[in-house]
GUTI-27438 format. One record per residue (C-alpha): residue in one letter; z, y, x. Coordinates in steps of 0.2 Angstrom, whole numbers, plus 5000, padded with zeros to 4 digits. Layout:
BEGIN
AZYX;...
This chain:
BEGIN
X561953135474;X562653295479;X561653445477;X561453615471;X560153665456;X559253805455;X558353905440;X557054035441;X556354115422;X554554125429;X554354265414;X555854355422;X554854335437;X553354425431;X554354565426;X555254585441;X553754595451;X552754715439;X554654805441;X554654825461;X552854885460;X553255035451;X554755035462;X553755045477;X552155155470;X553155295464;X554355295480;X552555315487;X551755455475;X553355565479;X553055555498;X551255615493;X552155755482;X553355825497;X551755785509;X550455915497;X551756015490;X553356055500;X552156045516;X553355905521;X552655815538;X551855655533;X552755595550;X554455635547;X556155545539;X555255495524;X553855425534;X554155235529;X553655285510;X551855325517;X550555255505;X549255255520;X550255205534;X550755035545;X552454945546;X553055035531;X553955005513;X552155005502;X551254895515;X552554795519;X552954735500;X550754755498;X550954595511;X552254515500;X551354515485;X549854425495;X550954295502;X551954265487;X550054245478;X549654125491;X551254025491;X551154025470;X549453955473;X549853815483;X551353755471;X550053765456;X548853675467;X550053535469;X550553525452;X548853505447;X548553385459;X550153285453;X549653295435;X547853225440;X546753405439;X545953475452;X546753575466;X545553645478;X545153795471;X547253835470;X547253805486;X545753885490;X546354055483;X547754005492;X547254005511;X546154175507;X547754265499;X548754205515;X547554255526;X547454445517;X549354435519;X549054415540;X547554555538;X548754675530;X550154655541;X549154645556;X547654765553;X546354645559;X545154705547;X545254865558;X544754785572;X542854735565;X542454945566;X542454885588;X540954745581;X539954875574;X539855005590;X539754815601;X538354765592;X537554915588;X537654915568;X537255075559;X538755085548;X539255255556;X537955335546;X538655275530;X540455285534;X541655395545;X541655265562;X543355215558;X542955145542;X541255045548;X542554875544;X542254925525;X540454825525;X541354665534;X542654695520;X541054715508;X540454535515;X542054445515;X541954485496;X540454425491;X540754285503;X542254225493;X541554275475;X540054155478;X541054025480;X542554065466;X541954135453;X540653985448;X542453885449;X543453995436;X542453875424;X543653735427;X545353855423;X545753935408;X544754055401;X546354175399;X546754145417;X545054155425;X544754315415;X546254365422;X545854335441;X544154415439;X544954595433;X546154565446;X545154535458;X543854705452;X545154825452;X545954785469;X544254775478;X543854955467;X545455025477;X545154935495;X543454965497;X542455085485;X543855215486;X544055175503;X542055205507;X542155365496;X543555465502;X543155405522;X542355575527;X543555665516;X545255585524;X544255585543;X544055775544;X545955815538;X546655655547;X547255625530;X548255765529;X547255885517;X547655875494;X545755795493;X546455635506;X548055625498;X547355605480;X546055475488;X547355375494;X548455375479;X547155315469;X546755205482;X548255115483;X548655115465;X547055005460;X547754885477;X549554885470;X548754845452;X547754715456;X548854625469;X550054625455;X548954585443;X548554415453;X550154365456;X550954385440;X549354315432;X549754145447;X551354155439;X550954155420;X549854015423;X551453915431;X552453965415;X550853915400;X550453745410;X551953695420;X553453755410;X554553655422;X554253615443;X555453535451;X555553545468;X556553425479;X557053465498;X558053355508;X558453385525;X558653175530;X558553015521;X560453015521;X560753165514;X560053145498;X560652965499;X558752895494;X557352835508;X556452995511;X554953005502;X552952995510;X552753195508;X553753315499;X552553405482;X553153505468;X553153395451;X553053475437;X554053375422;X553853385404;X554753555395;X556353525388;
């Protein structure tokens, strides 16, 4: 049968991913630096390294690292499932990490601060108006640990530790800084030293912890399925064998 193999170092992988986070932070912090310092115009060439702005480099790559996570998620998920262990809570994460992917890209979760002035919710009070989607994010949360977290049981206790710090330090960055510098980065539109720090320490814990997940998804891979093979054929005759009932990564014994 003719094809092509291919290789991937899953503990290369991790550190290629911790890698392009740095990569992508620091390109980030020195926007901030020519923002607060050179009195640069947050708007200008360099604009695509904003750490607080759509369709650019840091939430762009913020959207890989949640789609990657959800994509890892579902090949362990099938692995387990081939090996005879449970694989709804693999794909489980996996649909919520997806659906965080499309949130980041899209800024849905921005569109929930409309629910509160529709319906009348008080949030205003608590936050600057345009951060009111921070208690929907706030309910999200709770709504999926409530159902994870009495899960992690069934995984290994250096993975599930794993997720749970993971999962603390992003929502730290993504909501508790968010709530906490709303008012500050409202009445500067983001633009004042006291904005910039919040959001550099903002998207620092959301870099971390995204990262965290992933390469944690990916660790998991390498400690309990050393070896996936994944076959694609693109028609029965290609690959000179009848097609099989569904395509599934199978992990295989390490060499």
């Amino acid at each position: 049968m003719n094809g092509s193999l291919i290789e991937l170092r899953l503990d290369r992988l991790s550190r290629f991913v911790w890698l392009a986070t740095a990569l992508v932070f620091g390109l980030g912090v020195l926007h901030v630096y020519l923002v607060a310092a050179q009195g640069w115009d947050p708007k200008g060439p360099l604009r695509a390294l904003n750490l607080d702005a759509e369709a650019v480099l840091p939430a762009w790559y913020s959207s890989i690292l949640l789609y990657s996570s959800g994509l890892a998620l579902i090949v362990v998920g099938l692995a387990e499932g081939r090996a005879g262990g449970a694989r709804t809570f693999w794909f489980g994460l996996a649909a919520v990490m997806i659906y965080m992917s499309l949130d980041e890209s899209a800024s849905l979760h921005e569109q929930s601060a409309h629910l509160a002035d529709d319906f009348g919710l008080p949030f205003q009070t608590l936050a600057h108006p345009g951060f009111a989607w921070l208690f929907f994010g706030l309910a999200g949360v709770a709504a999926v640990a409530f159902v994870a977290i009495p899960m992690l049981h069934r995984i290994d206790r250096r993975t599930s530790a794993r997720f749970v710090l993971a999962g603390a330090v992003y929502v730290f960055g993504a909501l508790v800084m968010e709530f906490v510098g709303s008012r500050p980065y409202a009445a500067s539109n983001g633009t004042s030293g006291h904005a910039l720090i919040y959001v550099t320490v903002e998207e620092a814990f959301e870099f971390l912890g995204l990262t965290l997940f992933l390469t944690t998804v990916i660790d998991h891979l390498a400690a309990h399925h050393p070896r996936i093979e994944l076959r694609l054929r693109t028609s029965p005759s290609a690959a000179g064998a009848p097609m099989p009932d569904h395509a599934a990564a199978r992990p295989t014994p390490a060499e």
